[in-house]
C-alpha positions in Angstrom: 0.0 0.0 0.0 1.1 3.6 -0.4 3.0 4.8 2.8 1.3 8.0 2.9 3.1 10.7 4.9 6.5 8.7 4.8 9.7 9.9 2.4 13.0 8.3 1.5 15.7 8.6 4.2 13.2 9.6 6.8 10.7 6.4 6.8 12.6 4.2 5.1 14.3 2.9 7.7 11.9 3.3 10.4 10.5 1.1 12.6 7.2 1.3 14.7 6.4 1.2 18.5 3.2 1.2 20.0 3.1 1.2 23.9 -0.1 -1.0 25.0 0.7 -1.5 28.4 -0.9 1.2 30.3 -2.7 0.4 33.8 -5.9 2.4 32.2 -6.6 3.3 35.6 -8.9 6.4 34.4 -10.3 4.8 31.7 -11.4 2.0 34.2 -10.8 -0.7 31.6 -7.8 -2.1 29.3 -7.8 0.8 26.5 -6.6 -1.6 24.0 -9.4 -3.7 23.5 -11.6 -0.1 22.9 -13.7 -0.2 20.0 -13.5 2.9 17.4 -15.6 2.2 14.3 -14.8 -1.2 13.7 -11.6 -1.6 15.0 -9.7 -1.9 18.1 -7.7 1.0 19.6 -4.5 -1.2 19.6 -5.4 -2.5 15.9 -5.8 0.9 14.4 -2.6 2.3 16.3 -0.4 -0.3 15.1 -2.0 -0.4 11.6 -1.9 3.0 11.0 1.6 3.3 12.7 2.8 0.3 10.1 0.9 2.4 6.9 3.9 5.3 7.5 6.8 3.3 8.0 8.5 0.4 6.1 10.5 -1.5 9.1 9.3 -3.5 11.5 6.2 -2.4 13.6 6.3 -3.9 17.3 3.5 -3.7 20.0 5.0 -3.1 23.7 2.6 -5.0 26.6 3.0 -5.4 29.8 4.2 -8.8 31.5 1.5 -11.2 31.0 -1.4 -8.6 29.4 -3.8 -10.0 27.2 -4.0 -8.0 23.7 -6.8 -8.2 21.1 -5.8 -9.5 17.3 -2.8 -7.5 16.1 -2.4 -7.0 12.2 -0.6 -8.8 10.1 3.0 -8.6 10.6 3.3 -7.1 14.1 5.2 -8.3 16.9 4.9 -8.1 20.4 7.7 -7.2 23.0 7.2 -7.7 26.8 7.9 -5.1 29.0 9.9 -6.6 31.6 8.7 -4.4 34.6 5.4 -3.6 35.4 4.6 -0.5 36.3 7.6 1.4 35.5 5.1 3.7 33.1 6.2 4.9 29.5 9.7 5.0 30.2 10.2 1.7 30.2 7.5 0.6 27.8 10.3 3.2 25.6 13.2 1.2 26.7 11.7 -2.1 25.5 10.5 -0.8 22.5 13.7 0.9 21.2 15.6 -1.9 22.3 13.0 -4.8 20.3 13.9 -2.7 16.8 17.4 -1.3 17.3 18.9 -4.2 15.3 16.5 -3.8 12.5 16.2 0.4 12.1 18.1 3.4 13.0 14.8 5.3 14.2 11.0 4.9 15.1 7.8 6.7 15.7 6.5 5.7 18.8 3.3 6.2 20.3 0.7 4.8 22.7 -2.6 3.3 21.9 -5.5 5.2 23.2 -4.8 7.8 19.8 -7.9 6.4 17.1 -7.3 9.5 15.5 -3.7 9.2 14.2 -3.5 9.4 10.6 0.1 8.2 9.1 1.0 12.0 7.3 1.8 13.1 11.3 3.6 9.9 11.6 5.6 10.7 8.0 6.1 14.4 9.4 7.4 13.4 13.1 9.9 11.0 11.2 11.2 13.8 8.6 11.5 16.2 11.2 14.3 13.6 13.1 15.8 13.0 9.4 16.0 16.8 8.5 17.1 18.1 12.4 19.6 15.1 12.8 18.2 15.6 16.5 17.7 12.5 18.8 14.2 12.5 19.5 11.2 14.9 17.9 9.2 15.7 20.5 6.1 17.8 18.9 4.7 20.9 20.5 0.8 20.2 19.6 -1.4 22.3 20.6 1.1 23.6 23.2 1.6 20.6 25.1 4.8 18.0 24.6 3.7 14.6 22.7 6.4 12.6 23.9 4.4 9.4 23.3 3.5 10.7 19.6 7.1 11.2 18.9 10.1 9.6 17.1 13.0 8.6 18.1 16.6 7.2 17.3 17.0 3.8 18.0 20.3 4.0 19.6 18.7 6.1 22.8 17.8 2.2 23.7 20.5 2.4 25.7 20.8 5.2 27.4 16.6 5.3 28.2 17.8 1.9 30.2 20.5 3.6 32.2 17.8 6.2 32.9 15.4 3.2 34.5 18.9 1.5 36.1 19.3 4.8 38.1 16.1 4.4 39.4 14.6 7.3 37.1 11.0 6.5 35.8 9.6 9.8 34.0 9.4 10.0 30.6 10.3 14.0 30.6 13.7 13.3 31.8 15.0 11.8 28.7 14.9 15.4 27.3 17.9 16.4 29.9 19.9 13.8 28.1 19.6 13.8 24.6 19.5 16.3 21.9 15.2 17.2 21.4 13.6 19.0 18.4 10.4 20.9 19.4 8.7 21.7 16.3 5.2 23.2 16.8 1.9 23.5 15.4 3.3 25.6 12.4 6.0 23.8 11.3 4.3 20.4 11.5 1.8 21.4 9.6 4.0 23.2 6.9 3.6 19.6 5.6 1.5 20.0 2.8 -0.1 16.3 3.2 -0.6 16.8 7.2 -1.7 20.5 6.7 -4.7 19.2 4.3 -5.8 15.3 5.8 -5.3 16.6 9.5 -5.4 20.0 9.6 -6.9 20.7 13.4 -3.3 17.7 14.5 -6.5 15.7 15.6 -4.0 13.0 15.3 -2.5 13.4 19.1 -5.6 13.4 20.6 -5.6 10.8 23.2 -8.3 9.0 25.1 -7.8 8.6 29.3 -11.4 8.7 30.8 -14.8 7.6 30.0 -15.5 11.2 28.7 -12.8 11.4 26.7 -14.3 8.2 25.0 -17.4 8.9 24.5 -16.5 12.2 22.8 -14.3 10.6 20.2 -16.7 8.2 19.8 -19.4 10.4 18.5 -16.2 11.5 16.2 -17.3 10.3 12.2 -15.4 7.8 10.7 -13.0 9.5 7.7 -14.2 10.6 4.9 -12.7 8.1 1.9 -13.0 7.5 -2.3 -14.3 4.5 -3.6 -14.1 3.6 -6.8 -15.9 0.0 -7.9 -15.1 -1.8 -10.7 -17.2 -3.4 -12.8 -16.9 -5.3 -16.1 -20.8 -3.5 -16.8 -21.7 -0.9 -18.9 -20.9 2.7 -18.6 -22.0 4.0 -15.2 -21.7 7.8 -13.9 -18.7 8.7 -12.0 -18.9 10.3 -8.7 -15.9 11.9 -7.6 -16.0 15.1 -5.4 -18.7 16.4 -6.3 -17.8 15.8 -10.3 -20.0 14.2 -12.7 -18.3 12.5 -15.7 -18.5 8.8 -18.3 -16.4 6.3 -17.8 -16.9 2.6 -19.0 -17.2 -0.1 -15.7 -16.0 3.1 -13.4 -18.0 4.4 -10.3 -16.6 6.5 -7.3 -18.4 7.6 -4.5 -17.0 9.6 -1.4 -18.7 7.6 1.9 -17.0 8.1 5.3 -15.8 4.5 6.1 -12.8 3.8 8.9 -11.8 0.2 7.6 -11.5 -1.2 4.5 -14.1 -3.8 5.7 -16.3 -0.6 6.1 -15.6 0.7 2.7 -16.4 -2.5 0.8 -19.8 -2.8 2.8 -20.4 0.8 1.9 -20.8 -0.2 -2.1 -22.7 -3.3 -1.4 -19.2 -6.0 -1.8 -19.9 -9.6 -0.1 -18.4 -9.9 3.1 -15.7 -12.5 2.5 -14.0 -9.7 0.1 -13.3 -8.5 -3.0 -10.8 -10.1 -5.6 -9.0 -7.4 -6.0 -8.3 -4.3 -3.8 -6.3 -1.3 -4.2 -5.5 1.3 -1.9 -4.2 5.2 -3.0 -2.8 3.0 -6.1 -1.2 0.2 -4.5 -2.4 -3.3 -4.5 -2.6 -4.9 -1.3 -4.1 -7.5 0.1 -8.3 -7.4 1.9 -7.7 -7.0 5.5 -11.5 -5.7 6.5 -9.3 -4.4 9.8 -7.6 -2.1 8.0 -7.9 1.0 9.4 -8.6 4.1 7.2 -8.0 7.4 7.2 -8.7 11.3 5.3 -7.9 11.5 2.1 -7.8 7.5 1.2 -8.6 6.1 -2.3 -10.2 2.9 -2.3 -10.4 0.5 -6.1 -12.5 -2.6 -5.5 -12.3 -5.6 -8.1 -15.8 -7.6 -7.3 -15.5 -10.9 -7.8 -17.4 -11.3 -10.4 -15.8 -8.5 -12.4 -12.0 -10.8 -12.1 -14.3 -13.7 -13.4 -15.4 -11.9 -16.6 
């Protein structure tokens, strides 16, 4: 699929983290297994996350927690400490991709709202800075937990934790940080248009904050079906035009499950899928976000 938001030397060799093991202790239950338009917050984090980047994508959880289905691909490291908050959940994170990439977004899983230009433009900002961790201003607060890092900090975040040190904030008093703000993230002409309000750090602790992102719509997407038919209109933005076995309609679907039910597709799939012109496989978990272009191949139209 197309890695939207990601660019060669800044993604290419990036890895993701996604830090599931959280007590939840506001939320009153695990915020991993919360449901956001089809999806689970855990499976939409690490999906989205593994949309930006093209290394390895690796789910942090606590010692013994139980996690709802992952996507395809992604890996879980244990946290060998419980309790030792994001610190440590950075520590084994870094430390699970260090071998295998040079840097990595990293985030936690209660963000349903991340959309993979922030994670393109958090990455490029560590490329372009040569800093050793981008720490976004957002909305005037720190995101340190929708951030990128270099992997080699792996080691140094564990001397931090060996000296007894367990907030996150300190790491800033040891490494080079880049602050970038509002402006400059969204100077990104991608992020600027899919996410323009950086809904994408919006992060979910209580029961309110739930309920409010909940009531959130699912993204607005492009689907084009198609047929082997006759000529059908095409609806695309607004525009009206011919073209043979074409249709595109703009529905608000956050999965590609949700976008295939949208135009009437069978629920074991499509044959063929496409996704902002890349074929990939039908995973009806995968998340979606603004801006996507969805091709569906019925399966009847691949038997004609």
């Amino acid at each position: 699929m197309r890695r939207m938001g990601s660019a060669a030397g800044a993604a290419g060799s990036a890895a993701g983290v996604v830090l599931a093991g959280g007590r939840s202790s506001r939320m009153g239950t695990p915020k991993a297994w919360l449901e956001w338009h089809g999806s689970t917050f855990l499976y939409r984090a690490a999906a989205v996350v593994g949309r930006a980047v093209r290394g390895p994508v690796v789910v942090v959880a606590a010692p013994g927690q139980e996690l709802p289905p992952l996507p395809p691909g992604v890996v879980v490291a244990e946290d060998p400490v419980e309790g030792r908050g994001p610190l440590q959940g950075l520590a084994a994170g870094l430390a699970a991709v260090a071998d295998r990439a040079e840097t990595a977004f990293v985030c936690s899983t209660d963000m349903p709202l991340l959309h993979p230009a922030y994670v393109g433009r958090v990455l490029r900002e560590l490329h372009d800075t040569g800093a050793e961790a981008v720490w976004p201003v957002a909305g005037g607060f720190r995101q340190p937990l929708a951030a990128a890092y270099r992997t080699s900090l792996a080691g140094r975040v564990a001397d931090l934790l060996a000296r007894g040190e367990s907030r996150l904030g300190m790491l800033a008093e040891h490494c080079a940080v880049a602050w970038p703000d509002d402006a400059r993230l969204l100077a990104d002409p991608a992020l600027a248009e899919h996410d323009p309000e950086l809904v994408s750090v919006l992060n979910v602790n209580t029961p309110e904050d739930y309920a409010a992102v909940r009531e959130r719509p699912a993204p607005r997407v492009t689907i084009e079906r198609l047929d082997e038919s006759a000529r059908v209109t095409v609806e695309r933005l607004g525009e009206s035009a011919r073209d043979a076995g074409r249709r595109w309609r703009v529905v608000r679907a956050a999965t590609l499950g949700a976008a295939a039910a949208a135009i009437g597709l069978p629920p074991y799939g499509p044959a063929g899928v496409t996704l902002n012109g890349e074929r990939i496989a039908f995973d009806e978990r995968l998340p979606l976000v603004a801006g996507d272009a969805v091709s569906f191949r019925p399966p009847e139209a691949a038997a004609g």
